[in-house]
N, C-alpha and C positions, 0 to 999 in steps of 0.2 A: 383414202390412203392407197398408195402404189401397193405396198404388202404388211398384213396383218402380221405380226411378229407372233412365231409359233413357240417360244418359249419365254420364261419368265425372265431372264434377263430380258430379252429385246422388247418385253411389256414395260420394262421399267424402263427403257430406254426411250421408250414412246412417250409414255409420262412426263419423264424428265423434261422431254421437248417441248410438249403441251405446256407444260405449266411454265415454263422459260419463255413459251409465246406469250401466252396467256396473261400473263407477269407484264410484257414491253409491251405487249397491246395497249391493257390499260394504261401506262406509264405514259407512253411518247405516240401511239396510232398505230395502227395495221402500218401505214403506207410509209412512216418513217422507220419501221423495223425492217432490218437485214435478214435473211438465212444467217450470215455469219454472225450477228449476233443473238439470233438461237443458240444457234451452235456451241457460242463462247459462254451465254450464260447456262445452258445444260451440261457443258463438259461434254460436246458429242462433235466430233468431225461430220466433215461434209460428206462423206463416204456414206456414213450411217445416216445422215439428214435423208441423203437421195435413197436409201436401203428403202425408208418407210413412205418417202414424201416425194411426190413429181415433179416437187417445187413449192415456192410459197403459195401460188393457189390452193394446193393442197394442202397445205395445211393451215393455212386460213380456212376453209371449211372443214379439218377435223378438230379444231379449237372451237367452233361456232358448235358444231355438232356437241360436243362436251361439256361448253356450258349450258347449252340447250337441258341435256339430262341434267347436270347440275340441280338447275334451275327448278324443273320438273320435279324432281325427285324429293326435292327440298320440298315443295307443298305439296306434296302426295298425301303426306298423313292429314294436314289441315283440311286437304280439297275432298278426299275420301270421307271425312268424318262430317261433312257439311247437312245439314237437311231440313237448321231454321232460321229464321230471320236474325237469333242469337249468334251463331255460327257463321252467317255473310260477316257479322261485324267481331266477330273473335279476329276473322281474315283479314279486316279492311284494319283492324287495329295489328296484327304482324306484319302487316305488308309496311307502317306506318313504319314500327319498330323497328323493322328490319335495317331502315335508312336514317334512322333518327339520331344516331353518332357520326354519320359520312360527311367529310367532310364537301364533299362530289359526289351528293345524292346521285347513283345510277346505276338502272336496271344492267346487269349482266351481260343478255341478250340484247335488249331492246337497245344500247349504248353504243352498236354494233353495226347498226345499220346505218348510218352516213361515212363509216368509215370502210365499206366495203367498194371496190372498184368494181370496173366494167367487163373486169375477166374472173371477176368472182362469184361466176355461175353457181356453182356445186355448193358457196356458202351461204349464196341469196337461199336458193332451195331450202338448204337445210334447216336457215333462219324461218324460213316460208312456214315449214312444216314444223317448228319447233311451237310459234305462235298461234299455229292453226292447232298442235293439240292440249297447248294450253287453255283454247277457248274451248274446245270441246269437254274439258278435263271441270270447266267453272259452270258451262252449259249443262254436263250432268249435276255439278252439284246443286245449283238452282233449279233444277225439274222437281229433287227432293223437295225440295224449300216449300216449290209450287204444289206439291202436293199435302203438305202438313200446311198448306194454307195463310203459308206467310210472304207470299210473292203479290204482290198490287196488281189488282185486279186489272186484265188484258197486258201487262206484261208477259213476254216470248221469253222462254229461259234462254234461247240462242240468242236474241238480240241484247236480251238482259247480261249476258257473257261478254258480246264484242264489245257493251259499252261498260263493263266494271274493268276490261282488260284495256281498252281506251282509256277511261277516269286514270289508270293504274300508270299505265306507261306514259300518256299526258301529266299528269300531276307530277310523275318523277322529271321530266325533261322540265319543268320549270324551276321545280326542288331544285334543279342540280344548277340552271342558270341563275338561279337565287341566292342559294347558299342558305335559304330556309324551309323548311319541312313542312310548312303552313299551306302549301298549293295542293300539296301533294295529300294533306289532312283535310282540306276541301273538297277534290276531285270525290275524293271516297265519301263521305261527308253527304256530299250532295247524291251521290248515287242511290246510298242507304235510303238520304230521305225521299227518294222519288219509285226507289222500287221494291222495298219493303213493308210487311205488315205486320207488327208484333200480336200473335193472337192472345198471349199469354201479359203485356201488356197491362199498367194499371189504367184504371181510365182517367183521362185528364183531371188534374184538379180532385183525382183521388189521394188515398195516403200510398207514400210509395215503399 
């Protein structure tokens, strides 16, 4: 952003714009939305657009940026609370949930990245670093896992991380060209059964 807005109106001025992007992004693409139709659907002149924004680069990466935290913040409790092979699959069954009424199963973030151009430096980054500390954020929670003993033997919590966030954003991009949740129910699915361990577990063929 050109200028951080020092009081609470010009906060909600920012807002307003954000989610008026944010809004047409999803709607019609980054590359078919105007400044002026920011503008028109937040009720903000171009005066105030250029107040906050150096243009639409920029504010294409403070809308990336935002969903970024969004996104983040949204599994903060689930991801914090993680530490058994129960809890990978509490996750893998919200992450199901989350998309299971859309009719355009699609990641936030991740839905983001083909539509961003080649002067959309500041939003690639942002994107960069949104997904790098959501692997980090799944990377610890799987260390715990690993250590209560329910992560499959020689399984890497960090490799075990790029590929639940891979299953995750793969299985939604087919979700969404499908129009069914069933790929996306597999990705996870398949991850669970290759890099989990239930210690707590009945034993096969026992009573459950």
């Amino acid at each position: 952003m050109r200028t951080e807005p020092s009081t609470a109106k010009g906060r909600a001025t920012v807002q307003r714009v954000l989610g008026a992007a944010c809004d047409l992004f999803a709607r019609q693409g980054i590359r078919a939305t105007t400044l002026d139709q920011v503008g028109s659907r937040s009720g903000t002149g171009r005066g105030q657009l250029y107040l906050y924004f150096a243009g639409k680069s920029d504010l294409v990466a403070a809308v990336v940026a935002q969903q970024v935290r969004r996104v983040l913040d949204a599994q903060q409790p689930l991801l914090a609370a993680m530490s058994t092979a129960a809890d990978v699959r509490e996750w893998c069954a919200a992450a199901e949930q989350w998309h299971a009424g859309d009719d355009r199963a699609r990641c936030p973030i991740g839905s983001l990245v083909h539509e961003l151009g080649e002067h959309d430096e500041a939003a690639r980054t942002a994107l960069a670093d949104g997904f790098c500390r959501w692997r980090a954020a799944l990377a610890d929670a799987l260390r715990r896992v690993r250590d209560n003993g329910e992560l499959a033997t020689g399984v890497d919590p960090e490799v075990a991380a790029a590929g639940l966030l891979a299953a995750y954003q793969g299985g939604l991009l087919l979700a969404g060209a499908t129009g069914d949740i069933a790929p996306l129910r597999l990705a996870l699915t398949t991850f669970e059964a290759t890099a989990l361990v239930d210690r707590h577990a009945p034993p096969e063929g026992g009573s459950r």
